[in-house]
C-alpha positions as CSV (number, residue, x, y, z in Angstrom):
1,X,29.4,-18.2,-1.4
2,X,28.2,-20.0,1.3
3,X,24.3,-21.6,0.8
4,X,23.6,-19.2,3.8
5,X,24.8,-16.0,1.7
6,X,23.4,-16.8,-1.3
7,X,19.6,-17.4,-0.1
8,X,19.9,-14.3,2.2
9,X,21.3,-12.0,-0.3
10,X,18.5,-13.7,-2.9
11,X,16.1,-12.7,-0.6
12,X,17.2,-9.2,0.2
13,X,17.3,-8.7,-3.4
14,X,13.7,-9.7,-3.5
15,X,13.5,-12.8,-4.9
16,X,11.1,-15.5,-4.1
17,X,12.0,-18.8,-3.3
18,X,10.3,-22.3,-3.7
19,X,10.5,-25.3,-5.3
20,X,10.3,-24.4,-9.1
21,X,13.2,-21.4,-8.9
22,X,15.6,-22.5,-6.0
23,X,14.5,-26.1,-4.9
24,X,18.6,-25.9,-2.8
25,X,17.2,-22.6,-1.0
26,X,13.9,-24.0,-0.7
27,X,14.6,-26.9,1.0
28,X,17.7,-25.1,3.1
29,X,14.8,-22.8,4.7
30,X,12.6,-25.8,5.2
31,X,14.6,-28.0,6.9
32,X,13.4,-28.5,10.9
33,X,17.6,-29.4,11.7
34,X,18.6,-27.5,14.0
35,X,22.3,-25.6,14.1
36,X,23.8,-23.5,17.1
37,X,20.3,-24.2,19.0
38,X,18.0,-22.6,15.2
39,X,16.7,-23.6,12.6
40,X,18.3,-22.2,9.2
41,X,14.6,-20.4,8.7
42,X,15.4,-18.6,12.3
43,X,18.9,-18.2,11.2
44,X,17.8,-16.3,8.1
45,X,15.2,-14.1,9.9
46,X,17.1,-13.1,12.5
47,X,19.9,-11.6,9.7
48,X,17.3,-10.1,7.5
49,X,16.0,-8.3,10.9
50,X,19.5,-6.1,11.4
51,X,18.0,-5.0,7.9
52,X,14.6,-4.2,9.3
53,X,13.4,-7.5,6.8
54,X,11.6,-10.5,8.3
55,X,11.1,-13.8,6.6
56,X,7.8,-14.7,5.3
57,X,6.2,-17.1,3.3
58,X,3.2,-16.9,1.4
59,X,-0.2,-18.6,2.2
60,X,0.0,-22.1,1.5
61,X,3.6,-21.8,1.9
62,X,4.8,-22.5,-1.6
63,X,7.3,-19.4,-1.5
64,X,9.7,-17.5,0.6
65,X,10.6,-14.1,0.5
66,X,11.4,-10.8,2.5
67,X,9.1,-8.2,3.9
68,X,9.2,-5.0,5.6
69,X,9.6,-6.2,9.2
70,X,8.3,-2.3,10.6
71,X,5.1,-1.9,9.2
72,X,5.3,2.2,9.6
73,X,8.0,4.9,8.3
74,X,9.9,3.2,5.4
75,X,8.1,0.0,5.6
76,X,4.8,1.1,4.6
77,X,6.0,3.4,2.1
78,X,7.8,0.6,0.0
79,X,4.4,-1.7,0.9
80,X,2.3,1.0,-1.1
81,X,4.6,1.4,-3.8
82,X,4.4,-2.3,-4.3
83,X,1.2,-2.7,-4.2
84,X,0.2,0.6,-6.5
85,X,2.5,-1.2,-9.1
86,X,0.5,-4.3,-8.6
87,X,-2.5,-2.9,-9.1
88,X,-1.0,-0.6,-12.2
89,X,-0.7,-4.3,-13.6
90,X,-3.9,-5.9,-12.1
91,X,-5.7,-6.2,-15.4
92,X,-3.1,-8.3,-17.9
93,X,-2.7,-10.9,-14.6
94,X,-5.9,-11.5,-13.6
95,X,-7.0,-11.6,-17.2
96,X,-4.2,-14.2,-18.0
97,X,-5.3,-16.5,-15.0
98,X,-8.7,-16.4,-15.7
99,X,-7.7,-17.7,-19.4
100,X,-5.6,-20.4,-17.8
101,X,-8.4,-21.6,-15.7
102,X,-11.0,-20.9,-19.2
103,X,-8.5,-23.3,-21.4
104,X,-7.1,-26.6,-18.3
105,X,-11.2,-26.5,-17.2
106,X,-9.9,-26.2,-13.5
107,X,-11.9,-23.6,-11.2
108,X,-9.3,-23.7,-8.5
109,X,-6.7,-21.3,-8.0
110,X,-3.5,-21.7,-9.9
111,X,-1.0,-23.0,-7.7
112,X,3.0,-23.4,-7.7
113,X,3.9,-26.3,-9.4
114,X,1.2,-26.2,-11.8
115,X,2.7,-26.7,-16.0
116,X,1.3,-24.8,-18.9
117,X,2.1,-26.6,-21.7
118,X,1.9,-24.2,-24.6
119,X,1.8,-26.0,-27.6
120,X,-1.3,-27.9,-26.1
121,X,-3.3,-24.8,-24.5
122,X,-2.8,-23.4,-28.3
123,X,-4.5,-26.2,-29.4
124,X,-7.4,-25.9,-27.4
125,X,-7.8,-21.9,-27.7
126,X,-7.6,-22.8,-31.7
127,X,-10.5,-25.4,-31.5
128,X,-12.4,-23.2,-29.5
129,X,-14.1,-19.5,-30.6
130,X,-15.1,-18.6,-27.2
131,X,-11.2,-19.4,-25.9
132,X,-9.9,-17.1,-28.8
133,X,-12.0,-14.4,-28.0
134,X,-10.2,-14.8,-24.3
135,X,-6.9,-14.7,-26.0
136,X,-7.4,-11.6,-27.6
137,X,-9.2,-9.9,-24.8
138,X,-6.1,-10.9,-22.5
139,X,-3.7,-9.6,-25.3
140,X,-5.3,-6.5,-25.6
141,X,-5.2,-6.0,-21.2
142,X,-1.8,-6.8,-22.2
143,X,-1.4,-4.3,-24.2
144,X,-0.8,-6.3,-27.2
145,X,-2.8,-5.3,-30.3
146,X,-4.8,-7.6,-33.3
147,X,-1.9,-6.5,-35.3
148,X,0.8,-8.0,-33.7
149,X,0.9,-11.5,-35.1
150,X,-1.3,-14.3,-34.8
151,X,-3.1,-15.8,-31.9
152,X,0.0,-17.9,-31.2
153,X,2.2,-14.8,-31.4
154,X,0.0,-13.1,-28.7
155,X,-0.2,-16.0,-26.5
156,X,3.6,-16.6,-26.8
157,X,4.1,-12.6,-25.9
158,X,1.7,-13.1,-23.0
159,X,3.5,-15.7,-21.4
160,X,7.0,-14.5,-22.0
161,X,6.3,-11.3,-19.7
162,X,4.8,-13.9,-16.9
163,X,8.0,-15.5,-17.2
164,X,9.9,-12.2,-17.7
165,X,7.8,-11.2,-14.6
166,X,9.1,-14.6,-12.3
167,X,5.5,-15.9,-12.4
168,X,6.4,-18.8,-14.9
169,X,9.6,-20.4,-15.5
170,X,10.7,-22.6,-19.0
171,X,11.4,-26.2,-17.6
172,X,11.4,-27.6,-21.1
173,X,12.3,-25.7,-23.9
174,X,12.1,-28.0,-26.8
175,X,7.9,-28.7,-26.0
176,X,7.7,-25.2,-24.6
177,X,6.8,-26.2,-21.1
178,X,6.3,-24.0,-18.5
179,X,5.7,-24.0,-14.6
180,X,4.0,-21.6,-12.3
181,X,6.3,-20.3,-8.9
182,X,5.5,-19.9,-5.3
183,X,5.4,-16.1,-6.7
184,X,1.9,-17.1,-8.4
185,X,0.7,-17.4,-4.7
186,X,1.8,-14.1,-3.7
187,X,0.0,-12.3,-6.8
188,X,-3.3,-14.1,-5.9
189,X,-3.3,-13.2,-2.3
190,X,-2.0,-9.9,-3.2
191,X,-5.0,-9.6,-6.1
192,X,-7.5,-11.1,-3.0
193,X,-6.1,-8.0,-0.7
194,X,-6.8,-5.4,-3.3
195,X,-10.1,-6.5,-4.2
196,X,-10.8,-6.6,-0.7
197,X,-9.4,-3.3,0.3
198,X,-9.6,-1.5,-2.7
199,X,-11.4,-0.1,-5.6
200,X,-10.7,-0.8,-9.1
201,X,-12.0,2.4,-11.1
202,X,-15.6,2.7,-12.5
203,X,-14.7,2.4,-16.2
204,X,-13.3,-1.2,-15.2
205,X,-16.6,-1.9,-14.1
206,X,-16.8,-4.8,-17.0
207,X,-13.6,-5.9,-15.8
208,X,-14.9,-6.5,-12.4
209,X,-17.5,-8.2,-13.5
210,X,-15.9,-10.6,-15.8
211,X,-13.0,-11.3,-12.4
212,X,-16.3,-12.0,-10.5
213,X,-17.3,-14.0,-12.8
């Protein structure tokens, strides 16, 4: 399969490219070289576009992926379904990024690229009371009760379904090493949308307030 195929097919399959997941496919749809008069990022678009798919990227650019190119009929329909599962799931994601930013002291938006080191933000949540309390409050949005396990169990189970989910990828194994995607960017401008555009129910009114917060 040609590099071509295998990013196009990726795509159409919904996968998100960047650095951490496909740096080969990354870098193909980066490149400003120029072949029969496009680039491969033209070349790539104009395919997905006999599918009714365009190429898109996120925000700051850390991802590619594929999006309805017709915004009515079909398009719309799968952009709602999306974004009603999103928001099905809007508690456990922001709850786990707002731990992430409680336990590396950094305010600013998780970006692609960024590690979570596991063993060493178990450390910290352990040394901590306040950080514990946000473990189990994010286990529980999680849907992960007191009773299963300890505090590393929960924060182990918490960050398998971010990986499971394609937020988070294992680089090193052995020290339990993580990395965020280019699909983290999509999540937060996706989370920005709804809370712009949407309502999260009155009895997550405390929820609201501590993402506000």
């Amino acid at each position: 399969m040609t590099l071509f195929a295998r990013v196009a097919s990726g795509l159409i399959e919904g996968d998100f490219i960047c650095l951490i997941t496909d740096r080969e496919g990354f870098e193909f749809l980066s490149s400003a070289q120029l072949r029969d008069g496009k680039t491969n990022r033209e070349d790539v678009d104009q395919y997905l576009r006999r599918m009714e798919l365009r190429l898109t990227t996120t925000r700051d650019g850390g991802a590619f992926f594929a999006a309805h190119a017709d915004i009515d009929g079909e398009g719309k329909k799968a952009a709602k379904k999306r974004f009603t599962e999103l928001k099905n799931n809007l508690r456990p994601m922001v709850s786990f990024m707002e731990m992430v930013m409680r336990v590396t002291g950094d305010d600013n938006a998780i970006s692609a690229g960024q590690k979570l080191d596991l063993n060493r933000m178990m450390a910290r949540i352990g040394a901590n009371a306040g950080l514990q309390e946000q473990l189990r409050k994010t286990a529980a949005d999680t849907g992960i009760t007191s009773k299963d396990g300890s505090d590393r169990d929960r924060l182990f189970r918490i960050v398998k379904r971010f990986k499971d989910d394609s937020y988070l990828r294992l680089i090193n194994p052995e020290s339990e090493i993580y990395m965020f995607t280019g699909r983290i960017e999509w999540l937060q401008e996706a989370i920005e949308f709804l809370m712009l555009h949407d309502k999260i129910s009155e009895e997550d009114s405390e929820f609201d307030q501590r993402f506000e917060t």
